[in-house]
N, C-alpha and C positions, 0 to 999 in steps of 0.2 A: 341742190345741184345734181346734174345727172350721173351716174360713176364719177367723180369727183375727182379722187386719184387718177383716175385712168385715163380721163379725157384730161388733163391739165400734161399728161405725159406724151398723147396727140398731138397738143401744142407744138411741141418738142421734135416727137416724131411723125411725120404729117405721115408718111408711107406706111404705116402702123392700122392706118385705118379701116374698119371693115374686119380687120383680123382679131382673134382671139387675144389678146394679152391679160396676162394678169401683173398684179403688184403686191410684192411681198419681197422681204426680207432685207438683209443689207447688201452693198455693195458688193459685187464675186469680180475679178481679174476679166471677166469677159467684159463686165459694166466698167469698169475703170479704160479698158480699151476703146471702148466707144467714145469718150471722153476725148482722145489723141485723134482731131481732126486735121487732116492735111489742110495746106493753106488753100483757101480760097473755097473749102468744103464746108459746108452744113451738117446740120444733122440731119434734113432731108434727104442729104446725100448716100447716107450710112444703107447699104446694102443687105438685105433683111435677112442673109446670111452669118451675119454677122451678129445679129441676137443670140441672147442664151435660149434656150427653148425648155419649158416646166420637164420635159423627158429627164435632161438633164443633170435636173438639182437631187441633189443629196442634203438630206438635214430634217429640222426640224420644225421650219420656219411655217408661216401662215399665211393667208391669201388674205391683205387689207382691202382690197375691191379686185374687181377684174371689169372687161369692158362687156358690152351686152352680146357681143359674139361669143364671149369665151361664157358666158350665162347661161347659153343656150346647151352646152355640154352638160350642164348641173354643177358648173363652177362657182361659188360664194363666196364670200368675205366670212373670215375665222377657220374656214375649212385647211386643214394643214396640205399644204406645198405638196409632198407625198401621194397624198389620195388623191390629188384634183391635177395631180402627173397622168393615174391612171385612165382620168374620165379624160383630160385633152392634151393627150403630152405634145402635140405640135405647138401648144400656144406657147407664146412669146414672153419670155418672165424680164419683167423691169425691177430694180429694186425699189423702197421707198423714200420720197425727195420729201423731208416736211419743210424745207425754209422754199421750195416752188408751192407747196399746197397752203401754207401761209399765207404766202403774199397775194395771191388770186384768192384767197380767203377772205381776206382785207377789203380787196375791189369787190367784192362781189357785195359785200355786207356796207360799207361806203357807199356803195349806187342806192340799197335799199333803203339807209339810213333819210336819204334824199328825198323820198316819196312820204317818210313818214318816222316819225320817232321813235313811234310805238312798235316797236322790235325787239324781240325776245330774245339772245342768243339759244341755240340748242346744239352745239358744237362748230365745228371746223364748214360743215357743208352745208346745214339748214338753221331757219327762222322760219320763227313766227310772227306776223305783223296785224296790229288792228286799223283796220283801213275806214273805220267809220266815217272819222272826218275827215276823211282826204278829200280834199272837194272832186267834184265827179268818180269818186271811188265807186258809185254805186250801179253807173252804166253797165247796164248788160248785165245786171249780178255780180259787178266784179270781173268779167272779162274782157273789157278793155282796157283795165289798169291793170292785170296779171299780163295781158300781150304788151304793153308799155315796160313793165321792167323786165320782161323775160327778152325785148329788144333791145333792152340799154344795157341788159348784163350781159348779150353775145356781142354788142359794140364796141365794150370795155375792156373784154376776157376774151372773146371767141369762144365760148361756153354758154350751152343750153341748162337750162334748169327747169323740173316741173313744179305748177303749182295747183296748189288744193284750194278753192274757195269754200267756204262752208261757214255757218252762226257760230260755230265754236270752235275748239283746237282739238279734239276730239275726232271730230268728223274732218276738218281739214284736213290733217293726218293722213287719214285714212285717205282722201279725196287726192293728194297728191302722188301717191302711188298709182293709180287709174291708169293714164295714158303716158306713162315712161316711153323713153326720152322725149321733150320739151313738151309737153302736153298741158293742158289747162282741164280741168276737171270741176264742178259746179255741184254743190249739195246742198239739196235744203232739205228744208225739214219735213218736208212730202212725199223726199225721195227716200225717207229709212226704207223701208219695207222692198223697195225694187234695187237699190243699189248698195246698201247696206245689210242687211239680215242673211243676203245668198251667201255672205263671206266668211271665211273660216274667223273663229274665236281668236286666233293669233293674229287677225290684221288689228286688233283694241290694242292701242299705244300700252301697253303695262300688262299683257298679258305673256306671261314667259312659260318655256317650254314646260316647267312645273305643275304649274295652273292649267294651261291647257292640255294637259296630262288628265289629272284631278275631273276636270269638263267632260273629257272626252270616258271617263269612267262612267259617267254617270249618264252617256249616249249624247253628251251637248258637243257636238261641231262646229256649227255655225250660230254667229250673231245671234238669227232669226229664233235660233232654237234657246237660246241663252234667254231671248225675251218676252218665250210663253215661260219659264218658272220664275215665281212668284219671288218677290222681296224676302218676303219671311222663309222659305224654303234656301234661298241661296243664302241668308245669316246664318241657320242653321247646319248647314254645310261648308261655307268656309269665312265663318264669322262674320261677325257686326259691323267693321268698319271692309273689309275686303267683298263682303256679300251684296253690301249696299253699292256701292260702286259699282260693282257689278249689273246689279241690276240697272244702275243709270247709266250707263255707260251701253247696254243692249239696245236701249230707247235712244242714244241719239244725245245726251243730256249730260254737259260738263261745265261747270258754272267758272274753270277756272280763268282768270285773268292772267292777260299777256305779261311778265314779268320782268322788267328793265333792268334788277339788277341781279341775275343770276351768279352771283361770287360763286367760286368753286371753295370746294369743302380742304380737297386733299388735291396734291398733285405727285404721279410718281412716277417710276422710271423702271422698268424691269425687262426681260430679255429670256427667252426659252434655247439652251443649250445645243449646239449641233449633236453631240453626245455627252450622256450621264457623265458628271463630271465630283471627283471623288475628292471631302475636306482637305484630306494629306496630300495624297497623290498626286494630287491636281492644285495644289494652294497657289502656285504663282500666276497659274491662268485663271482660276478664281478670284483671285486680291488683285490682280488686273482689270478684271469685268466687275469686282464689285466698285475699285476706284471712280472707273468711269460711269458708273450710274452713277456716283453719286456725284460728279462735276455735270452730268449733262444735266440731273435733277436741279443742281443750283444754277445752273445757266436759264433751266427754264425759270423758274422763282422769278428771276432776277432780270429775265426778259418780261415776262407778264409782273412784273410791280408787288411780287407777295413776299413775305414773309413767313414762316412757320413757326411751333417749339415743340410739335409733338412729332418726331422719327420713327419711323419704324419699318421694319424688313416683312419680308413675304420670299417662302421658299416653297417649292414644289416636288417632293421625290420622285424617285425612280418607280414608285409604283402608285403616279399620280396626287397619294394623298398631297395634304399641304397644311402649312403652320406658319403663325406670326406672330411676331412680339412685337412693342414699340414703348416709348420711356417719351415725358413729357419734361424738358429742358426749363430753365428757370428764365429764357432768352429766347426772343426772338431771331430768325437767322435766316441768308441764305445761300452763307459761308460753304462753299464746297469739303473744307478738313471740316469743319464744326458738322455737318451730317457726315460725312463720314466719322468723325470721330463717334457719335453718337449713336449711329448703325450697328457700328463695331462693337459698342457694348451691348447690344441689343441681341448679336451674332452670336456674343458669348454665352448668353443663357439658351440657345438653340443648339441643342441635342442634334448629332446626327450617327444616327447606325448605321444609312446607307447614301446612295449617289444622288446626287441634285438634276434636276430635269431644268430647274428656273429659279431665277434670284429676281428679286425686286426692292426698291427700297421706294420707302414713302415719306413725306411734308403733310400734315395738317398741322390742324389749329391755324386757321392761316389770314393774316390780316393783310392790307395793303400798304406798300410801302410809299411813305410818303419823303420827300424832299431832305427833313431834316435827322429821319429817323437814323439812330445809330447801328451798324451792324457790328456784333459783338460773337466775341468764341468763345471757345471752355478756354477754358487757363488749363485742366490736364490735355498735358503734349498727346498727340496721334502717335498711337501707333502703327507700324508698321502695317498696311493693307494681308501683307502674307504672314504675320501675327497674328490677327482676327482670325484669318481663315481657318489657319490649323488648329484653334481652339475652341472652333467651332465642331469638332471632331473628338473632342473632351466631354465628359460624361457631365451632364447639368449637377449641380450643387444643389 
């Protein structure tokens, strides 16, 4: 799906369009305003005045997309609110709506499922599908069945999406990024060397800024240059199982299969502070925020069908570093007090000499819940959310 967030927030705001906006953070008194429409008014109506503008925000918050207007500034996803003030402060800040990115989430993945079974999840805004036997899936290479769902999914949604054709997931990938927004893009296995090789080592699905760090040490930028050294050269440099990959991965070659049921591992819930915020000092706005991660974490569970026994937190200080503990429960759960309760003992062995930047708490071990399963808690009583906190603040045992 094309900006995903951004354009499902078009929907919403059609006068928005063409304009720079980004989406990041939570609701501000300006967004809650927009919300009080006079009668007989839309949100078409809504006066572009009336937006918050990124100049604006104060915090700490992060940019979850933006639209390709506000891209063109060097605005991106992850990049914090703050910086990407500097690069486009006129653009227009939305906060983030996940029960609207959801449910056009759903319709969009519902129309594909239609065409074909064979669909992969890979999050909230993309799949991958194997269209072999779709009957006339093969016209044109595949693009007249990528123009047939990219027509049903703006009929559905009012949403563009692009797609990537290509023999494997590898190069699809790759192929679907080409001609952003709604574009269709065509790869075969004749085209590595002109359409593939010229592109930097970061467009290979799995290659992260580390590794292409690593690459770029050794003079390797692009693809093409990845796939004059040798197999035995890139093991030797960054091992047996990651060298080899490498090397198949420069040529065009990924033998993996579309995957039906991609179960997630962990699921969790965490939030980066407007300011450093201090065990003591701050305990009742911290045992506040840690309460509510851990009811929205069970609300998620318990929307998506899972279960968990293994809890655990994720903190981030004030001078970046970060630490985690986590304790594996004798019960499956996905009792709101039962992870908190279980957090909170987790909190207590977390040492803090200084001010928190980010709290998160996590669910794995995680099974599906089925119809008859029982959901079960600790029998020791919860403590207090601002009990946990301040003892977090206590010198580890």
């Amino acid at each position: 799906m094309d900006a995903f967030y951004a354009s499902v927030e078009l929907l919403r705001y059609p006068q928005l369009k063409g304009l720079p906006v980004v989406i990041g953070g939570g609701r501000r008194k300006v967004d809650e305003a927009l919300e009080q429409l006079a009668e007989g008014q839309t949100h078409a109506d809504i006066p572009l005045e009336a937006f918050a503008r990124l100049k604006d925000y104060t915090g700490r918050g992060v940019i979850t997309t933006a639209t390709y207007a506000a891209r063109q500034f060097g605005v991106g996803s992850a990049m914090g609110l703050m910086k990407a003030a500097k690069l486009c402060p006129d653009a227009i800040l939305l906060p983030v709506d996940f029960d609207q990115y959801r449910h056009y989430s759903k319709v969009f993945k519902d129309t594909i499922l239609e065409f074909t079974p064979q669909m992969e999840n890979r999050g909230v805004d993309e799949v991958y599908i194997d269209f072999t036997d779709v009957p006339g899936g093969q016209r044109q290479g595949g693009r007249s069945l990528a123009k047939l769902i990219q027509q049903t999914i703006f009929e559905r949604t009012g949403l563009t999406c692009s797609v990537g054709v290509a023999p494997n997931k590898l190069l699809a990938k790759m192929a679907s990024e080409f001609n952003k927004p709604n574009g269709i893009s065509i790869v075969l296995e004749e085209d590595l060397q002109s359409l593939i090789w010229p592109l930097a080592c970061r467009k290979i699905n799995g290659v992260g800024p580390k590794m292409d760090e690593k690459l770029m040490h050794h003079g390797i930028h692009t693809i093409g240059e990845l796939a004059t050294k040798s197999e035995t050269w890139l093991i030797s440099n960054f091992g047996k199982s990651t060298g080899a990959w490498l090397h198949r991965a420069s040529w065009g070659k990924d033998d993996n299969p579309i995957s039906l049921n991609s179960e997630p591992v962990s699921i969790s819930r965490e939030t980066t502070f407007d300011r450093d915020l201090h065990a003591v000092k701050d305990k009742a706005e911290l045992g506040a925020i840690f309460t509510k991660l851990c009811e929205q974490l069970a609300g998620d569970l318990q929307r998506k069908g899972y279960q968990g026994k293994t809890i655990g937190i994720k903190v981030r200080y004030a001078n970046f570093k970060g630490a985690t503990r986590d304790q594996t429960l004798d019960i499956y759960t996905d009792d709101a007090a039962t992870i908190r309760q279980a957090a909170g003992l987790c909190l207590k062995r977390m040492p803090l000499t200084q001010k928190l930047r980010l709290l998160g708490v996590r669910v794995g071990g995680l099974i599906k819940k089925s119809d008859d399963t029982k959901v079960e808690s600790l029998s020791t009583p919860v403590e207090s959310s601002d009990d946990l906190i301040a003892q977090m603040a206590e010198p580890a045992s």
